[in-house]
C-alpha positions as CSV (number, residue, x, y, z in Angstrom):
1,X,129.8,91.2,81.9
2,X,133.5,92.2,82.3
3,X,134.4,93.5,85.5
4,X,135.4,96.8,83.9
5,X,132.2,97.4,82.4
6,X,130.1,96.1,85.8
7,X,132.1,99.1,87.4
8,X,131.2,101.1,84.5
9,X,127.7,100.6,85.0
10,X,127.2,101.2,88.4
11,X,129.4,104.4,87.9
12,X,126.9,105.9,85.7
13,X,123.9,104.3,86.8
14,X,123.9,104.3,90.6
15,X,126.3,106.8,92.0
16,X,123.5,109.7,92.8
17,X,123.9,113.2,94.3
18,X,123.9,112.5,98.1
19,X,120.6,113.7,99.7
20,X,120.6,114.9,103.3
21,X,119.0,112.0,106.0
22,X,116.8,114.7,106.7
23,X,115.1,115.2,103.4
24,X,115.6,111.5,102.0
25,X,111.7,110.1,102.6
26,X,112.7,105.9,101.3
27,X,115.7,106.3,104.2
28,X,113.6,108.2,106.7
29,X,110.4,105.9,106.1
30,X,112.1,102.9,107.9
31,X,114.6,104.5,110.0
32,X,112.8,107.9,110.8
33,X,113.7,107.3,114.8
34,X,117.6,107.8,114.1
35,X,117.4,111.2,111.9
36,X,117.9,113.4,115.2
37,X,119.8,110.7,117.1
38,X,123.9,111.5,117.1
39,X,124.1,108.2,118.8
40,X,123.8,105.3,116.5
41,X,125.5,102.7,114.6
42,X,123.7,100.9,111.3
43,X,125.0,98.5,109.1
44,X,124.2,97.9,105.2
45,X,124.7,94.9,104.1
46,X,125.2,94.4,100.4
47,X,126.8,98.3,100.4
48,X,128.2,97.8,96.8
49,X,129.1,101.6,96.1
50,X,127.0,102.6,98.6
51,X,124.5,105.0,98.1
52,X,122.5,103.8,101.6
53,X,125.5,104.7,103.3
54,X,125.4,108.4,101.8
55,X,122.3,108.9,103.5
56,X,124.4,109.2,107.1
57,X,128.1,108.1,106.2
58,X,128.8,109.4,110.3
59,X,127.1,106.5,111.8
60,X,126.4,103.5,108.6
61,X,129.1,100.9,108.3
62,X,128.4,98.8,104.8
63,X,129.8,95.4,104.3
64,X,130.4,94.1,101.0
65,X,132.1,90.7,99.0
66,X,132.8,92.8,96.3
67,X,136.3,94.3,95.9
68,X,136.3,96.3,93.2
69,X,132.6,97.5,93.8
70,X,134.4,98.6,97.5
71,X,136.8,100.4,95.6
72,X,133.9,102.6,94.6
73,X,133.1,103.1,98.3
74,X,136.4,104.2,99.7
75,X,136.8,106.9,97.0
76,X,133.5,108.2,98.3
77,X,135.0,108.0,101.8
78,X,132.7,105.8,103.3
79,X,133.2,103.3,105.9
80,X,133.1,99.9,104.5
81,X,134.4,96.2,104.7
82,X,134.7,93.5,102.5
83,X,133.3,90.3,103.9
84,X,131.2,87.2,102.8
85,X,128.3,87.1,104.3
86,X,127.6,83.5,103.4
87,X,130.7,82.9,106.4
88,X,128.2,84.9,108.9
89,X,129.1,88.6,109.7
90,X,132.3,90.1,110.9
91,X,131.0,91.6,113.8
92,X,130.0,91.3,117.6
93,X,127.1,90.4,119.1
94,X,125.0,93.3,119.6
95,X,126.8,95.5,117.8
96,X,124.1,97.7,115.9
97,X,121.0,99.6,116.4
98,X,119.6,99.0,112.8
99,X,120.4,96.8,109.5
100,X,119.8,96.9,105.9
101,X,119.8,94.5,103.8
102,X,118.4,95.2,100.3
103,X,118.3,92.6,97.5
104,X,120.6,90.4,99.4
105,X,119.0,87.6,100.8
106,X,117.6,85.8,97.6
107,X,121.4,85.4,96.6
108,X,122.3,83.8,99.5
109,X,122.2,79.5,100.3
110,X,120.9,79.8,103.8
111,X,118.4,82.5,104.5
112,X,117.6,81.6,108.1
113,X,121.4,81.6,108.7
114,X,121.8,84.6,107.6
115,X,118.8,86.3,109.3
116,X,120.3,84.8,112.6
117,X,123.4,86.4,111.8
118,X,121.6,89.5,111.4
119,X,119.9,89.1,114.4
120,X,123.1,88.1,116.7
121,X,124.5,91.9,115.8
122,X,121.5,93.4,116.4
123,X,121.1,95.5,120.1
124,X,118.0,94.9,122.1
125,X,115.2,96.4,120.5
126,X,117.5,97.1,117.0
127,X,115.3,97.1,113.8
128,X,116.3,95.0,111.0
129,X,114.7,96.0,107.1
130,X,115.3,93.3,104.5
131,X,114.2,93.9,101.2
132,X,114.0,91.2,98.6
133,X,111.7,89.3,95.3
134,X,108.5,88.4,96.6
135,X,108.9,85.2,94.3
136,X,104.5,84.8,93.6
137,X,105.2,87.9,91.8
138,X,108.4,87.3,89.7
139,X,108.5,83.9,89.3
140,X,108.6,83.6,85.4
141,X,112.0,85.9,85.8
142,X,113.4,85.5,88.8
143,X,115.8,83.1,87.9
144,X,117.0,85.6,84.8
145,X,119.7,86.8,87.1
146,X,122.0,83.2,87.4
147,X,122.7,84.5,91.3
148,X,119.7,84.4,92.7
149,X,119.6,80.8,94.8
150,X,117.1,81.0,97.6
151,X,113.6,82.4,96.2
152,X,110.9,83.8,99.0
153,X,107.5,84.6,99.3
154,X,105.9,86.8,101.7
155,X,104.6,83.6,104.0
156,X,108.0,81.7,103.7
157,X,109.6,85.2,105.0
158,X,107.6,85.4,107.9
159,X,108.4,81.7,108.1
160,X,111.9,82.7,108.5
161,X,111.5,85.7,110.1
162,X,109.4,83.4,113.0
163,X,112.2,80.5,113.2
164,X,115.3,83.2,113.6
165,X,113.3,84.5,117.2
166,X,111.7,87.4,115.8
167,X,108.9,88.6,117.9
168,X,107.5,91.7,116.2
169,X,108.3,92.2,112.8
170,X,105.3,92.2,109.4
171,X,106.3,91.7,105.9
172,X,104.7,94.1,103.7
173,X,105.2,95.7,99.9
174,X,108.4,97.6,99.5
175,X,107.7,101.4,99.8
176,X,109.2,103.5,97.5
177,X,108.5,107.0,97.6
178,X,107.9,108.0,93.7
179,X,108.0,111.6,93.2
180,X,107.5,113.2,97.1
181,X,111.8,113.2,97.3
182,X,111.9,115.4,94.7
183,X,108.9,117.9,96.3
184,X,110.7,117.7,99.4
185,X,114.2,118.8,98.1
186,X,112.6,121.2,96.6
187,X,111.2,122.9,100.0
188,X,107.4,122.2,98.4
189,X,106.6,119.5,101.5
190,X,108.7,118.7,105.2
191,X,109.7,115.3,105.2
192,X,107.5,114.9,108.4
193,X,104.3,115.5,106.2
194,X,105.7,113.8,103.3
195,X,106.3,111.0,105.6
196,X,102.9,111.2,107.4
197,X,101.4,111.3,103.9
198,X,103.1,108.0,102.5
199,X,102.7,106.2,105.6
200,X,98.7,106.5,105.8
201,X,98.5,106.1,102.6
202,X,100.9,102.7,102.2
203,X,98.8,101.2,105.3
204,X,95.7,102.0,103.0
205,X,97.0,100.1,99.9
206,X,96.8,102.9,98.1
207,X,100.6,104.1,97.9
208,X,103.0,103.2,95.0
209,X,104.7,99.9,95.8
210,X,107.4,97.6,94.2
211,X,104.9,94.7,93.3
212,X,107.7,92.3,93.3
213,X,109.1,93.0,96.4
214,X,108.6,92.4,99.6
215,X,110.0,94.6,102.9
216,X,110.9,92.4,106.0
217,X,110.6,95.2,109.2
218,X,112.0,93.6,112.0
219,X,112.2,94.5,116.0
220,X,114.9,92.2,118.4
């Protein structure tokens, strides 16, 4: 695909109205402790355009190898860098209170590498939330997209997850909250009992997940 066209997609696929922190439930469901907190700094890694970042653009630095996808981001406003995250990241130890990471790792050559990056910026007690292809589910296509390199299954993340020097973290099916946004946008539910709701309901099995994907939730 030409770059002009790769830029045309995500232009008319993936730039979305933004949608306050406090009424978007897939941000608030893994980062619910910073919605009232004025004090933070969280890092997305992968930002392409960055529609993550739109969720709190005041405290979310993204971090991207693309140029032209970056492009995107600044005309947005949003605080971003381009960097390859394959050379480690550009940043301090201990630098943030949370990281993203969606969709990122399976392209990458050295997983645990990266993970210890991730884990080097991290504050004490930061969270770290790495989505990715639970491989035992997508196997017959997962090598469809010629940049995935490093495949993972929900025991091999753990795996990784345990060698790196996380302590308390559990790998579990991506959330995504199908529908309840929209109910919440539209004043029919508060994001507090939307998220109550999803997260009883996701513990119970019950919830819609991504069957393919796994969610790494990670404490330092």
């Amino acid at each position: 695909m030409k770059k002009h066209k790769t830029l045309e997609y995500y232009v008319t696929h993936y730039i979305k109205r933004k949608i306050p922190k406090h009424m978007n439930l897939d941000f608030a469901f893994y980062f619910k402790e910073f919605l009232t907190n004025d004090d933070y700094r969280m890092l997305d890694i992968g930002c392409a355009i960055d529609n993550f970042l739109a969720n709190d653009p005041q405290h979310i630095i993204g971090v991207d190898v693309s140029k032209n996808l970056l492009k995107i981001a600044k005309t947005r406003r949003f605080n971003v860098v381009c960097a390859d995250v394959e050379d480690g990241l550009c940043f301090k130890n201990e630098s943030f209170d949370a990281v993203h990471a969606s969709h990122i790792i399976e392209h990458l050559d050295n997983p645990i590498f990266f993970l210890k990056e991730c884990y080097r910026i991290l504050k004490s007690n930061g969270l770290l939330v790495v989505i990715t292809e639970d491989f035992s589910k997508v196997y017959k296509i997962f090598y469809d997209d010629p940049t995935h390199k490093h495949p993972l299954t929900k025991v091999s993340l753990k795996k990784c997850a345990e060698e790196v020097g996380f302590k308390k973290f559990f790998v579990n099916r991506q959330f995504v909250p199908t529908g309840m946004n929209l109910l919440i946008q539209k004043g029919l539910i508060s994001l507090e009992k939307a998220l109550a709701i999803a997260k009883i309901l996701y513990k119970l099995g019950i919830y819609k997940h991504r069957k393919g994907t796994l969610a790494l939730v990670a404490r330092k």
